[in-house]
N, CA, C, O and CB atoms as a CASP TS submission, in Angstrom:
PFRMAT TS
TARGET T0000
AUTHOR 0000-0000-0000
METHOD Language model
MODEL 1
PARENT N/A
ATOM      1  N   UNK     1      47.559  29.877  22.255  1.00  0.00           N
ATOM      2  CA  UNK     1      48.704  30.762  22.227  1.00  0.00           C
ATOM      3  C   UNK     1      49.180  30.939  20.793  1.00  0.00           C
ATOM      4  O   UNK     1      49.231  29.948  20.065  1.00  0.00           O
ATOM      5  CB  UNK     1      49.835  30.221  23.114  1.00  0.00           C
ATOM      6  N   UNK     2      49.567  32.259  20.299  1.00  0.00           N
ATOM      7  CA  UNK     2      50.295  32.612  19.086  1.00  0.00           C
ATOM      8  C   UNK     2      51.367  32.382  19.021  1.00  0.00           C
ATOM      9  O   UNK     2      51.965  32.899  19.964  1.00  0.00           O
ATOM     10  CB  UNK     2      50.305  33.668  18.752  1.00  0.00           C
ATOM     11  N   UNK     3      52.348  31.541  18.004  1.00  0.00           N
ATOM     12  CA  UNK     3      53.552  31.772  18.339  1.00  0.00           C
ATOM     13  C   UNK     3      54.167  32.501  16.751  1.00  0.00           C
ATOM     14  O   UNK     3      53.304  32.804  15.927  1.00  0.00           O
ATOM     15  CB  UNK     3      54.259  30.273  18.960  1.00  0.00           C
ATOM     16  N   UNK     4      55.434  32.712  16.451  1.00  0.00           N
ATOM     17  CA  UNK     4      55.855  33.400  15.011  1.00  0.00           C
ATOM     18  C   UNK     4      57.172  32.998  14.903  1.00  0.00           C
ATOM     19  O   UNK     4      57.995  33.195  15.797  1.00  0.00           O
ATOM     20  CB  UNK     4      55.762  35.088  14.879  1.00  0.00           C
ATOM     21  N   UNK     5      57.370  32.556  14.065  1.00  0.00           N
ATOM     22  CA  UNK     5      58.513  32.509  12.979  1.00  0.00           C
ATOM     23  C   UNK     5      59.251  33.754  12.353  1.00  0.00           C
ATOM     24  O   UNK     5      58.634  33.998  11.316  1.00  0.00           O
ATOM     25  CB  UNK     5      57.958  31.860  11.851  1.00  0.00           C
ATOM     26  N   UNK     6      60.067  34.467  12.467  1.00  0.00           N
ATOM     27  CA  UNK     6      60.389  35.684  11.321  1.00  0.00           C
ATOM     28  C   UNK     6      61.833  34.643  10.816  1.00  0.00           C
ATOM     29  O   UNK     6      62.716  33.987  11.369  1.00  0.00           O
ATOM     30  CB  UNK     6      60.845  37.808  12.164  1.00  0.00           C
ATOM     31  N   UNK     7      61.340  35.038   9.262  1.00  0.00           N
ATOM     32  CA  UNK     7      62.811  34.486   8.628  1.00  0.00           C
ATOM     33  C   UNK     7      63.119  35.422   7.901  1.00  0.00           C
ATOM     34  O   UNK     7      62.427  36.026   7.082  1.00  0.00           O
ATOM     35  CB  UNK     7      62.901  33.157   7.761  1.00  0.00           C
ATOM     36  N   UNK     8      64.653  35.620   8.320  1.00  0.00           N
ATOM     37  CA  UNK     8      65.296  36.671   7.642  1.00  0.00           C
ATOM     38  C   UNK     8      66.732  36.095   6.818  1.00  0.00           C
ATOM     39  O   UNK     8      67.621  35.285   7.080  1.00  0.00           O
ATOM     40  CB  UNK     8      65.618  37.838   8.799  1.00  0.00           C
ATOM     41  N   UNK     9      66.305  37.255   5.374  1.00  0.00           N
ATOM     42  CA  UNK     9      67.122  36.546   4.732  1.00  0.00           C
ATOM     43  C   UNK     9      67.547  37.436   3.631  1.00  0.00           C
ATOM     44  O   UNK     9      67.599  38.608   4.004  1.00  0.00           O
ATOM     45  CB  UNK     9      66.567  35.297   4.363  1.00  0.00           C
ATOM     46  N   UNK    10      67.873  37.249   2.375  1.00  0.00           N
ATOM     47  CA  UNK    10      68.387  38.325   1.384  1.00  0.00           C
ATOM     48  C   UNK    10      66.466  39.179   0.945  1.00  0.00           C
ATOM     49  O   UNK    10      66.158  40.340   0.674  1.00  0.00           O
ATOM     50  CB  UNK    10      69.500  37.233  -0.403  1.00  0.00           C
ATOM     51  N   UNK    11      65.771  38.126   1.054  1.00  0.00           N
ATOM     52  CA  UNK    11      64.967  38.807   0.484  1.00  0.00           C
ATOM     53  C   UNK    11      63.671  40.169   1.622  1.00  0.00           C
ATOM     54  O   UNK    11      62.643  40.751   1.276  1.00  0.00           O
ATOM     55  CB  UNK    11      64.308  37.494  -0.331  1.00  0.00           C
ATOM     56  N   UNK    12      64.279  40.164   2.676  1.00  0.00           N
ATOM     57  CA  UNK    12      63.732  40.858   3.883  1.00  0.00           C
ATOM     58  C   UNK    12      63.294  39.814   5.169  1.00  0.00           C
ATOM     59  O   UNK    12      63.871  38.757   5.423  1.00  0.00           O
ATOM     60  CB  UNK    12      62.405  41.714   3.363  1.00  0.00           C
ATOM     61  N   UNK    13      62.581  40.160   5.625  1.00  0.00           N
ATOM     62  CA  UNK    13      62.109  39.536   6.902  1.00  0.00           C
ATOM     63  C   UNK    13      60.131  39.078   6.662  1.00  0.00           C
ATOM     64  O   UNK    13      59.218  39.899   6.589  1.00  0.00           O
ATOM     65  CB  UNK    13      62.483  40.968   8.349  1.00  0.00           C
ATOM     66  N   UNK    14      59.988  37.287   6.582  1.00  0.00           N
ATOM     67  CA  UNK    14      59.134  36.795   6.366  1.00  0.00           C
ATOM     68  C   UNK    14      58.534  35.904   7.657  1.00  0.00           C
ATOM     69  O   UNK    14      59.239  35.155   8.333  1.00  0.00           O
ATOM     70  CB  UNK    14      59.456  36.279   5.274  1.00  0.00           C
ATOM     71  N   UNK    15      57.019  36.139   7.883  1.00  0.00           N
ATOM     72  CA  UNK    15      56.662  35.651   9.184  1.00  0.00           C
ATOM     73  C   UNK    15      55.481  34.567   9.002  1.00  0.00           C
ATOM     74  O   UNK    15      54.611  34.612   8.132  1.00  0.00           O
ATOM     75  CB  UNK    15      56.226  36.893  10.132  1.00  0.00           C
ATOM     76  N   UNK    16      55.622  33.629   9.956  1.00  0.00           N
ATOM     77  CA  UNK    16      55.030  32.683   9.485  1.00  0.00           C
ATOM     78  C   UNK    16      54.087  32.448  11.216  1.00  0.00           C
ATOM     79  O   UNK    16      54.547  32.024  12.276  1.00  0.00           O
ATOM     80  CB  UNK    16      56.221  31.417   8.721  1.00  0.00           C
ATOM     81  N   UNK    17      52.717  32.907  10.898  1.00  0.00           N
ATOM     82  CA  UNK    17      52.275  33.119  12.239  1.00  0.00           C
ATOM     83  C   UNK    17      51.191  31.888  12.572  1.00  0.00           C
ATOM     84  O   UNK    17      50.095  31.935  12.013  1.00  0.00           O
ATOM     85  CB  UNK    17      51.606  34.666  12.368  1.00  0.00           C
ATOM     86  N   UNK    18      51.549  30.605  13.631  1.00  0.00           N
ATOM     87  CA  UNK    18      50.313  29.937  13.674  1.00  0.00           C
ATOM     88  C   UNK    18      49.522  29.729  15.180  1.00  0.00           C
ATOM     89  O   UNK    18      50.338  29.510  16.075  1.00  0.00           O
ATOM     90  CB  UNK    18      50.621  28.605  13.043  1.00  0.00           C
ATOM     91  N   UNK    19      48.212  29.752  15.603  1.00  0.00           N
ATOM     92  CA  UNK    19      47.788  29.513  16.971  1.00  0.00           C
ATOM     93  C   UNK    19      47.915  27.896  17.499  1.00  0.00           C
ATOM     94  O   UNK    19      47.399  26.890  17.011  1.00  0.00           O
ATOM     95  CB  UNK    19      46.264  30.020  17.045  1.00  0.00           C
ATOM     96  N   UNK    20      48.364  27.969  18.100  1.00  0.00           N
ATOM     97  CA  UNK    20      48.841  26.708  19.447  1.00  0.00           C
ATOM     98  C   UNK    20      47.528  25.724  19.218  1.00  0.00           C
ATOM     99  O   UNK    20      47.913  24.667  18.719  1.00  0.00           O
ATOM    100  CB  UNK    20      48.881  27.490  21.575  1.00  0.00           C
ATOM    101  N   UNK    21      46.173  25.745  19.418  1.00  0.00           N
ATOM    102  CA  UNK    21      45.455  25.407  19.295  1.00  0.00           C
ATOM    103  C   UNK    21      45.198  24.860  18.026  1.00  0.00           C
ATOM    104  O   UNK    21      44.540  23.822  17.967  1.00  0.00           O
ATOM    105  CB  UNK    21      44.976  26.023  19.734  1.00  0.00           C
ATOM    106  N   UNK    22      45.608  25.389  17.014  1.00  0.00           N
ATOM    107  CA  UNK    22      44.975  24.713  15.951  1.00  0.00           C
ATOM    108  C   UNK    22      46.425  23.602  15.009  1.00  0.00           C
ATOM    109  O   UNK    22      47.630  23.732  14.794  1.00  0.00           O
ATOM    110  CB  UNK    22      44.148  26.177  14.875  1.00  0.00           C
ATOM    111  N   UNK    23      45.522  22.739  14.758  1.00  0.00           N
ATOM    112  CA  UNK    23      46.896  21.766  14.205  1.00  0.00           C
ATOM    113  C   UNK    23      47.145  21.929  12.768  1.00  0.00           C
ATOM    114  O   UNK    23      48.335  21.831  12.469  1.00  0.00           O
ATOM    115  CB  UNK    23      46.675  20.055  14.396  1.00  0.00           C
ATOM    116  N   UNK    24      46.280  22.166  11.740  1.00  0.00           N
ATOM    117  CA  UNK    24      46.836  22.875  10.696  1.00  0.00           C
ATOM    118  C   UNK    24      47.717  23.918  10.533  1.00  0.00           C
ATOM    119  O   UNK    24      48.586  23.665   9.699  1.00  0.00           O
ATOM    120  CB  UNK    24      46.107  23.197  10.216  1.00  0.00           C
ATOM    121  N   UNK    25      47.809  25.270  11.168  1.00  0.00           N
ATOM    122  CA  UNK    25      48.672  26.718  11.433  1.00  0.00           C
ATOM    123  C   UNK    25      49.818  25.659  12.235  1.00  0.00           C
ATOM    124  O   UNK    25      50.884  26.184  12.555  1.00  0.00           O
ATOM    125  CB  UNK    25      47.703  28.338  12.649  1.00  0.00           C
ATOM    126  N   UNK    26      49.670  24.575  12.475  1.00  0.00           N
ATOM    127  CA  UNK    26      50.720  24.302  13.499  1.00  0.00           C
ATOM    128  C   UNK    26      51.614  23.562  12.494  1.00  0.00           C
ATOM    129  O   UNK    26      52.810  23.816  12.352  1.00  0.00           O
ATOM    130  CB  UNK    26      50.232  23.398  14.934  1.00  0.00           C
ATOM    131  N   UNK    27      50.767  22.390  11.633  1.00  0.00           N
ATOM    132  CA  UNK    27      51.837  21.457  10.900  1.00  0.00           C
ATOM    133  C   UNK    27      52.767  22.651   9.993  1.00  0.00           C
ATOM    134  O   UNK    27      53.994  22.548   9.968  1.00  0.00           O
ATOM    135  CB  UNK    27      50.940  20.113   9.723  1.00  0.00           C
ATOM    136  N   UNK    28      52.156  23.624   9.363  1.00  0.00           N
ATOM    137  CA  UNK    28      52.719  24.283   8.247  1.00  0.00           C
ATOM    138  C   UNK    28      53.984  25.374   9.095  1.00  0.00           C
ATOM    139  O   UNK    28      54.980  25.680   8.440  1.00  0.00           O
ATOM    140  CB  UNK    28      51.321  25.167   7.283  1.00  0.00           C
ATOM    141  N   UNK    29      53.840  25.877  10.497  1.00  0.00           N
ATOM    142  CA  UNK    29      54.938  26.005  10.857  1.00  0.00           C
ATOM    143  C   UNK    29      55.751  25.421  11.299  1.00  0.00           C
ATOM    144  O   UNK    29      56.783  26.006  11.631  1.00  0.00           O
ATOM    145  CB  UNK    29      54.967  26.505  11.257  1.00  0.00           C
ATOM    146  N   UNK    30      55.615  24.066  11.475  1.00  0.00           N
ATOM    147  CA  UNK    30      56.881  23.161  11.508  1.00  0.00           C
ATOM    148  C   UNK    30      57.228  22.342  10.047  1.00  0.00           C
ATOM    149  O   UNK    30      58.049  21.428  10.123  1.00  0.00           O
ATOM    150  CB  UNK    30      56.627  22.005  12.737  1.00  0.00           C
ATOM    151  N   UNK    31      56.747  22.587   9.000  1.00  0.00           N
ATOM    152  CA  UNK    31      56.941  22.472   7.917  1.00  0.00           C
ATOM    153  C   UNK    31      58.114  23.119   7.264  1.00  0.00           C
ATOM    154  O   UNK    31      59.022  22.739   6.526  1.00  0.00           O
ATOM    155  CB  UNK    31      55.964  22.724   7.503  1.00  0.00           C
ATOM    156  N   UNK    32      57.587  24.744   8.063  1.00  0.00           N
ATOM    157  CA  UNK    32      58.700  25.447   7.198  1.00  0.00           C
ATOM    158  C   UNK    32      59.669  25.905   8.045  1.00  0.00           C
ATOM    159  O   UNK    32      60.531  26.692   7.654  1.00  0.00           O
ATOM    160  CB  UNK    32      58.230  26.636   6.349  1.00  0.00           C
ATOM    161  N   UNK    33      59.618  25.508   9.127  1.00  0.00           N
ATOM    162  CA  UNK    33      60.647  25.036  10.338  1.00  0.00           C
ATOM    163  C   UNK    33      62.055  23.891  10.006  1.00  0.00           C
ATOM    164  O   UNK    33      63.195  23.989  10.459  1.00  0.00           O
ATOM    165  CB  UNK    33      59.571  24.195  11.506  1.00  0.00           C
ATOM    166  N   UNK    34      61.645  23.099   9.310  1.00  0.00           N
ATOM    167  CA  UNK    34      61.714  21.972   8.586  1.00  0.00           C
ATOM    168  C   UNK    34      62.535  21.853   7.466  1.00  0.00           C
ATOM    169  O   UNK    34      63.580  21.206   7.389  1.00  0.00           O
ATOM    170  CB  UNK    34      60.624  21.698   8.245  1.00  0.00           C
ATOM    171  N   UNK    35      62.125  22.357   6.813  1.00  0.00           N
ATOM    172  CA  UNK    35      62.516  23.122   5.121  1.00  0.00           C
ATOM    173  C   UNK    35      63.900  23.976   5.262  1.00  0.00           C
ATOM    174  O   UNK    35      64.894  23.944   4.536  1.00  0.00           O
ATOM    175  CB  UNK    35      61.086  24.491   4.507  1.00  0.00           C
ATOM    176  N   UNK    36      63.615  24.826   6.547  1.00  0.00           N
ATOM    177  CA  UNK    36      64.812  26.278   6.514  1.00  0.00           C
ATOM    178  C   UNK    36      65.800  24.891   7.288  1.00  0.00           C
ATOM    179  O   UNK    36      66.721  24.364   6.664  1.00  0.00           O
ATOM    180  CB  UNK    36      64.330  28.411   7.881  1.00  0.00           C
ATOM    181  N   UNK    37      65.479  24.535   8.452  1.00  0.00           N
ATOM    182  CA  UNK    37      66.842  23.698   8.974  1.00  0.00           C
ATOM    183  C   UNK    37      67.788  22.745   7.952  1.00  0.00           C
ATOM    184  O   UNK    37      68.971  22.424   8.064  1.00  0.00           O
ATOM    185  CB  UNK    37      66.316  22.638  10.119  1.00  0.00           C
ATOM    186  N   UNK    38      67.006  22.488   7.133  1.00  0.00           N
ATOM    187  CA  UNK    38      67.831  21.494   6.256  1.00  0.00           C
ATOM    188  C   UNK    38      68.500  22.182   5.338  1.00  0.00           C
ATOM    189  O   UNK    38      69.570  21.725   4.937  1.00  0.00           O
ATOM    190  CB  UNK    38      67.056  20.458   5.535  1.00  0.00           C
ATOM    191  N   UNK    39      68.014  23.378   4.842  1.00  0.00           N
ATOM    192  CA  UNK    39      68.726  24.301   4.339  1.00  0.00           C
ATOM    193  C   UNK    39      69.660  25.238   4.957  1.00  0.00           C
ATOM    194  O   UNK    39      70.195  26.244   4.493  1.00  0.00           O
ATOM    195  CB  UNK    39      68.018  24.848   3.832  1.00  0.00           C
ATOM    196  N   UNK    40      69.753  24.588   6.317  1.00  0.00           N
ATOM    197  CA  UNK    40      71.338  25.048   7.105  1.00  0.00           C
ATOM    198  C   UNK    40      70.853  26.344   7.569  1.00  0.00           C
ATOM    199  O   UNK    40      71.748  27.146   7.834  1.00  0.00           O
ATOM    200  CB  UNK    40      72.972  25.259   5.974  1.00  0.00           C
ATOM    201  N   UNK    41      69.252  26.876   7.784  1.00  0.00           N
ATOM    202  CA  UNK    41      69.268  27.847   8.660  1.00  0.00           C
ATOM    203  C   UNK    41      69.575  27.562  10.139  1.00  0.00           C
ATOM    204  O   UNK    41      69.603  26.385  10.499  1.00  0.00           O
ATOM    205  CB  UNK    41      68.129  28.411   8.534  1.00  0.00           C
ATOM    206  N   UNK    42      69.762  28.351  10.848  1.00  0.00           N
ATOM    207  CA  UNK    42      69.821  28.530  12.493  1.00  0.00           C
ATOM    208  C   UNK    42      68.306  29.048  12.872  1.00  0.00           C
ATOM    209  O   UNK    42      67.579  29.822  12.250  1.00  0.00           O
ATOM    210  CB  UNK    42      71.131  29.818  13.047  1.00  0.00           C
ATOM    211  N   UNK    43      68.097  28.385  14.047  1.00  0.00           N
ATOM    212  CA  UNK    43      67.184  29.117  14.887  1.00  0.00           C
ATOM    213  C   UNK    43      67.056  29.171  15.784  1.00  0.00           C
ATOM    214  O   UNK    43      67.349  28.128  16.368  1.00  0.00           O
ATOM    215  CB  UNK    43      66.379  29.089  14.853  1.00  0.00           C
ATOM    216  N   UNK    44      66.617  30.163  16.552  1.00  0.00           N
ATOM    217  CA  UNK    44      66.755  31.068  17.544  1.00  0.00           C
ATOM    218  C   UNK    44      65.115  31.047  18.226  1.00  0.00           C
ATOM    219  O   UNK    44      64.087  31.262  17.584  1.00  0.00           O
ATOM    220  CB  UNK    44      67.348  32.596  16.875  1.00  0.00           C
ATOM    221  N   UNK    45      65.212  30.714  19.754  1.00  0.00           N
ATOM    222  CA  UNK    45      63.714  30.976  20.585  1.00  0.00           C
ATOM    223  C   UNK    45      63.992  32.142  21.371  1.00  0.00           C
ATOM    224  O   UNK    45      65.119  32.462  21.750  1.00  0.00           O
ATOM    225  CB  UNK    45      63.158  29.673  21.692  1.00  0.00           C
ATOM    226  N   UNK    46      62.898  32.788  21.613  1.00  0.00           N
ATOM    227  CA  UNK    46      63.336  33.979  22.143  1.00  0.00           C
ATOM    228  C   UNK    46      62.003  34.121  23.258  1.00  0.00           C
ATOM    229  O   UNK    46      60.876  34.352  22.819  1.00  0.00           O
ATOM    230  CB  UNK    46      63.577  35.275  20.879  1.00  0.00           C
ATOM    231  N   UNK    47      62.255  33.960  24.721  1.00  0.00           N
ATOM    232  CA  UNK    47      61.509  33.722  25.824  1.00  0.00           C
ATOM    233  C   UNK    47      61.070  34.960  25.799  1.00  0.00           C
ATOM    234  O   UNK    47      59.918  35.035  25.371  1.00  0.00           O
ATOM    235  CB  UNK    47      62.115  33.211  27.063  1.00  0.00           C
ATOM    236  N   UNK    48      61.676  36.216  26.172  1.00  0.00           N
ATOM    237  CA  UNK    48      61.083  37.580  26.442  1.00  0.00           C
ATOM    238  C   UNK    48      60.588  38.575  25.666  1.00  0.00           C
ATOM    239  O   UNK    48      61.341  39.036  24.808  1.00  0.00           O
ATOM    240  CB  UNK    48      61.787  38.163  26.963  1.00  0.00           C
ATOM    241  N   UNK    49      59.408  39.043  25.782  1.00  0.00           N
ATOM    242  CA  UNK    49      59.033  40.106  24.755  1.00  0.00           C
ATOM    243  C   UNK    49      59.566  40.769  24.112  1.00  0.00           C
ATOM    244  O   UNK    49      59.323  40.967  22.921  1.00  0.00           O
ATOM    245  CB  UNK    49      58.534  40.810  24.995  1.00  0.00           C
ATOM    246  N   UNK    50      60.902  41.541  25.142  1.00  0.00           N
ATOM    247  CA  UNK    50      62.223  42.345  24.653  1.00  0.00           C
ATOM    248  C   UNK    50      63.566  41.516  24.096  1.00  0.00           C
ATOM    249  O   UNK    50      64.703  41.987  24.054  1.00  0.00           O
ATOM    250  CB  UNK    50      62.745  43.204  25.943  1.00  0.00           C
ATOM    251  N   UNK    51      63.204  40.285  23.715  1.00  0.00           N
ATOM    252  CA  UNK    51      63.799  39.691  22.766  1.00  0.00           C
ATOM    253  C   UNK    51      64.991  39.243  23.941  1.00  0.00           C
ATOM    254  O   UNK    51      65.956  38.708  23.395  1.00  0.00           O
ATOM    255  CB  UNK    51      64.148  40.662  21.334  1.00  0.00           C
ATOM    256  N   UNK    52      65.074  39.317  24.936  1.00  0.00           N
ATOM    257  CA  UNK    52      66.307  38.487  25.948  1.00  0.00           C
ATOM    258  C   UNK    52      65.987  37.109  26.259  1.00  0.00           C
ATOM    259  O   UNK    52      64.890  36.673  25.909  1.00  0.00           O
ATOM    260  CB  UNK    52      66.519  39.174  27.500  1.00  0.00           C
ATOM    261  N   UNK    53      66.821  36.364  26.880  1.00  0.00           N
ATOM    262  CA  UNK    53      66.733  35.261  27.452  1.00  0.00           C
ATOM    263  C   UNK    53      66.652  34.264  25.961  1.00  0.00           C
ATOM    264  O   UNK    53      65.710  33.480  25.846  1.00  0.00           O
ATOM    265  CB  UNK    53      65.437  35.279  28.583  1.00  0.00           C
ATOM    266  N   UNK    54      67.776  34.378  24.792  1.00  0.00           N
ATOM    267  CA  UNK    54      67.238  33.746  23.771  1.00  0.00           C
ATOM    268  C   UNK    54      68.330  32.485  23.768  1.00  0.00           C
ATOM    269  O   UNK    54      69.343  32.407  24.462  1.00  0.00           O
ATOM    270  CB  UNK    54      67.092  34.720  22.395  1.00  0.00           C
ATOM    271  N   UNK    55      67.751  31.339  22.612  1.00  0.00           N
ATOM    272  CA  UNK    55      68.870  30.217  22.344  1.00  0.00           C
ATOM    273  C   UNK    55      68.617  29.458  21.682  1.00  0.00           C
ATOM    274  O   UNK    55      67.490  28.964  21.719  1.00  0.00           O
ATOM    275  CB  UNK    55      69.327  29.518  23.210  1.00  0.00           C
ATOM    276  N   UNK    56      69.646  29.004  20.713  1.00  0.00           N
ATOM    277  CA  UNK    56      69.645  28.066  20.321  1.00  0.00           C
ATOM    278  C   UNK    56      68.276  27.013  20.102  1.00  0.00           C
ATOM    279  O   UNK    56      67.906  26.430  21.121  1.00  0.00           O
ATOM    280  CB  UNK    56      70.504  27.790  20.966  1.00  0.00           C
ATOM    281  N   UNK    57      67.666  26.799  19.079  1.00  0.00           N
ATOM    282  CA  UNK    57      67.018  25.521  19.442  1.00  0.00           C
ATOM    283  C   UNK    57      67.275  24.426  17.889  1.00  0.00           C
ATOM    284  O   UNK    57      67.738  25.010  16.909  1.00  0.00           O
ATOM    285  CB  UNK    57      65.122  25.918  19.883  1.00  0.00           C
ATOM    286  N   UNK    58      67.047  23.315  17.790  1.00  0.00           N
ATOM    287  CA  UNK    58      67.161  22.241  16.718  1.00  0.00           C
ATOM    288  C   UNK    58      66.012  21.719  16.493  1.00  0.00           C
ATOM    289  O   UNK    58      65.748  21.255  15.384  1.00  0.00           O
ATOM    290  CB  UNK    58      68.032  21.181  16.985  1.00  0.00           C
ATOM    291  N   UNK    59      65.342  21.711  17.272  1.00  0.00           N
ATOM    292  CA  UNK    59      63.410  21.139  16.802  1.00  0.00           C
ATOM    293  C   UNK    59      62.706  22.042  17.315  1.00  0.00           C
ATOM    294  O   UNK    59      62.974  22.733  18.298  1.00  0.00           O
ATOM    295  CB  UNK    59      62.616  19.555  17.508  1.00  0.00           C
ATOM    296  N   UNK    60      61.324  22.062  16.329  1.00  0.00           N
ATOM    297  CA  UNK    60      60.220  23.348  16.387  1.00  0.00           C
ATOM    298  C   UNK    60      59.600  22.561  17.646  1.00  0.00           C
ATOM    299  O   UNK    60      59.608  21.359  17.913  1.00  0.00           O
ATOM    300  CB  UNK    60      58.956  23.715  14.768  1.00  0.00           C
ATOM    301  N   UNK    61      59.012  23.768  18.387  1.00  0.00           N
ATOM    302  CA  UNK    61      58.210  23.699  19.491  1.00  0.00           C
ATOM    303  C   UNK    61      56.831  24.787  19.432  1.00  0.00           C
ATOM    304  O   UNK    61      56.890  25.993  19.670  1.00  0.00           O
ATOM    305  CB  UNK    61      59.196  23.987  20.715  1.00  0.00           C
ATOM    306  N   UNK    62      55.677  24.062  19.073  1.00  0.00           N
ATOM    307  CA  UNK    62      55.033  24.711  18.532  1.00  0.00           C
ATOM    308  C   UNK    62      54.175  25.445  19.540  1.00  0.00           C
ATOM    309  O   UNK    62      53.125  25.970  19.171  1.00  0.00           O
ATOM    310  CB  UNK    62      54.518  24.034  17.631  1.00  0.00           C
ATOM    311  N   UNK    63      54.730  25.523  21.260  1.00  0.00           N
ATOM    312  CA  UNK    63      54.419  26.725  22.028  1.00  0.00           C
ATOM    313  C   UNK    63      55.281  27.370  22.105  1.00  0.00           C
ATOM    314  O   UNK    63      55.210  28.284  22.925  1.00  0.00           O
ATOM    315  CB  UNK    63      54.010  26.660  23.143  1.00  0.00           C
ATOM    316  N   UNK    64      56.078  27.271  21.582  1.00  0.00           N
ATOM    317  CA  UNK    64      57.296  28.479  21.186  1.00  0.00           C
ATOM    318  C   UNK    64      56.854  29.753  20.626  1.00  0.00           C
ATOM    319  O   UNK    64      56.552  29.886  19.440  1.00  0.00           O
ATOM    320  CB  UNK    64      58.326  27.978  20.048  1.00  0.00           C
ATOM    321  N   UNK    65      56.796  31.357  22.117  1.00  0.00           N
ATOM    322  CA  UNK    65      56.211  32.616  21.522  1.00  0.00           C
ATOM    323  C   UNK    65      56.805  33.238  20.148  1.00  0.00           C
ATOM    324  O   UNK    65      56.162  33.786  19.252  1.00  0.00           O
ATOM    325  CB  UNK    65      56.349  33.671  22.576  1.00  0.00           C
ATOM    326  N   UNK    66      58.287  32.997  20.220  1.00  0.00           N
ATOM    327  CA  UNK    66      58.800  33.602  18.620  1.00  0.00           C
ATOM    328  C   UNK    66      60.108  32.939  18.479  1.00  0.00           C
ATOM    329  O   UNK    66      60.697  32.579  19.498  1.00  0.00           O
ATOM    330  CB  UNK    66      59.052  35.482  18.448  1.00  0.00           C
ATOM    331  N   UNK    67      60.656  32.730  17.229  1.00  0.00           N
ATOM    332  CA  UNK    67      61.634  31.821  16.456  1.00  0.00           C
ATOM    333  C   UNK    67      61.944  32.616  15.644  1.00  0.00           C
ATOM    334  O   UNK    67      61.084  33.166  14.956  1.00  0.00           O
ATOM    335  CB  UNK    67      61.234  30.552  15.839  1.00  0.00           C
ATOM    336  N   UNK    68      63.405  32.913  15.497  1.00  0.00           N
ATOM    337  CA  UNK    68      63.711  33.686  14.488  1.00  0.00           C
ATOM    338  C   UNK    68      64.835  32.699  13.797  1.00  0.00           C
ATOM    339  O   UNK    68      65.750  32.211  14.461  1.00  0.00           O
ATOM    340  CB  UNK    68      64.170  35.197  14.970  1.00  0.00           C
ATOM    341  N   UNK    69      64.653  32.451  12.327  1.00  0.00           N
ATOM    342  CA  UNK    69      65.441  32.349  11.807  1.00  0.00           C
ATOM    343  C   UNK    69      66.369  32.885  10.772  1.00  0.00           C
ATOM    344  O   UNK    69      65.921  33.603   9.879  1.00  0.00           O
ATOM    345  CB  UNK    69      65.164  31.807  11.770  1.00  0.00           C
ATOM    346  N   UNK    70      67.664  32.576  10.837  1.00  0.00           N
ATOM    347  CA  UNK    70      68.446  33.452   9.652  1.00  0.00           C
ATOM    348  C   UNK    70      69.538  32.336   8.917  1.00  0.00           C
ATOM    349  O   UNK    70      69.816  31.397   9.663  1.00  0.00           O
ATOM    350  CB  UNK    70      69.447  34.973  10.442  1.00  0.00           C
ATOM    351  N   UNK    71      70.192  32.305   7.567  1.00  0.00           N
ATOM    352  CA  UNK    71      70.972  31.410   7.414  1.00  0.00           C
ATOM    353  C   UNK    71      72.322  31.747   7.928  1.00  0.00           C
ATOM    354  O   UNK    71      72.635  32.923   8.118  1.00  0.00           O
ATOM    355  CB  UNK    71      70.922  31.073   6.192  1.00  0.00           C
ATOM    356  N   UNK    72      73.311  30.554   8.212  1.00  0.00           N
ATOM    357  CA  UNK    72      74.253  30.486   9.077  1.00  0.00           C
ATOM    358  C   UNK    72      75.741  31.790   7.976  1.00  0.00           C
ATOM    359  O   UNK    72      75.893  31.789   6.755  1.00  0.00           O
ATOM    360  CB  UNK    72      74.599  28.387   9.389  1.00  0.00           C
ATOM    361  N   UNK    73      76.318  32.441   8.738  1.00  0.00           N
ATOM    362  CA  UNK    73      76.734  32.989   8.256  1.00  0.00           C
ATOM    363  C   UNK    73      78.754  33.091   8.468  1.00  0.00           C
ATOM    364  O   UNK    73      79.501  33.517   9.350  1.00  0.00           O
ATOM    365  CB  UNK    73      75.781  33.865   8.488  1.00  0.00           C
ATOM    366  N   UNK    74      78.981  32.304   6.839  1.00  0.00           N
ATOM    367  CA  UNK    74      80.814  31.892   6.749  1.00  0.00           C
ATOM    368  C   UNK    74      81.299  33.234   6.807  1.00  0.00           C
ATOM    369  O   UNK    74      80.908  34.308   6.349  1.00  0.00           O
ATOM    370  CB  UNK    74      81.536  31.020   5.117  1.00  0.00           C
ATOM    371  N   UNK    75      82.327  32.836   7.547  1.00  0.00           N
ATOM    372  CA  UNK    75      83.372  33.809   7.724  1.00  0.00           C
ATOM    373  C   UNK    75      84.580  33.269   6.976  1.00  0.00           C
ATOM    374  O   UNK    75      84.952  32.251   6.393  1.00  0.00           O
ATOM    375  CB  UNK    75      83.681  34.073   9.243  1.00  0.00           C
ATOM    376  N   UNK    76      85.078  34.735   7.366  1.00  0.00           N
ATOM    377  CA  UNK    76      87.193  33.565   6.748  1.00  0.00           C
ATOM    378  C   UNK    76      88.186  34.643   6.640  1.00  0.00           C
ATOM    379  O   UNK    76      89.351  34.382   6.343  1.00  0.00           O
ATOM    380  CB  UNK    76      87.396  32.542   4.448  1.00  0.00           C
TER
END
C-alpha cells in the first residue's frame, strides 16, 4: 500500500511518498514525521479519498493512506 505525507507550509505543499512494503520509504517517512512533530507541526489522517472522516493523529502509522501536515497556527 502507498501512503503520503503532504506538508504544507510557507514554502508550498511538499510530499513525502513511501510503499507499505518496503522498510526504507517507510523509516524516512516516519523520520520526517518525526522531525515536523517536534517542530510543533499537527497532523492530520485522512481515511477517505474525498478527504472526510479525518483526525487528529500523534504517531506515524505507516499504513496510513494520507497525512497531512501543517504548523500549528497562534491566534490572539
Amino acid at each position: 500500500m502507498q501512503g503520503e505525507i503532504s506538508i504544507l507550509d510557507k514554502s508550498g505543499d511538499t510530499k513525502v511518498i513511501w510503499d507499505s512494503t518496503k522498510p526504507d520509504e517507510v523509516e524516512v517517512a516516519k523520520d520526517t514525521f518525526t522531525k515536523l512533530k517536534k517542530k510543533g507541526y499537527l497532523a492530520f489522517e485522512f481515511l477517505g479519498k474525498d478527504g472526510s472522516k479525518g483526525k487528529q493523529v500523534k504517531e506515524f502509522d505507516p499504513d496510513a493512506e494520507r497525512i497531512i501536515m501543517s504548523p500549528a497556527i497562534v491566534g490572539g
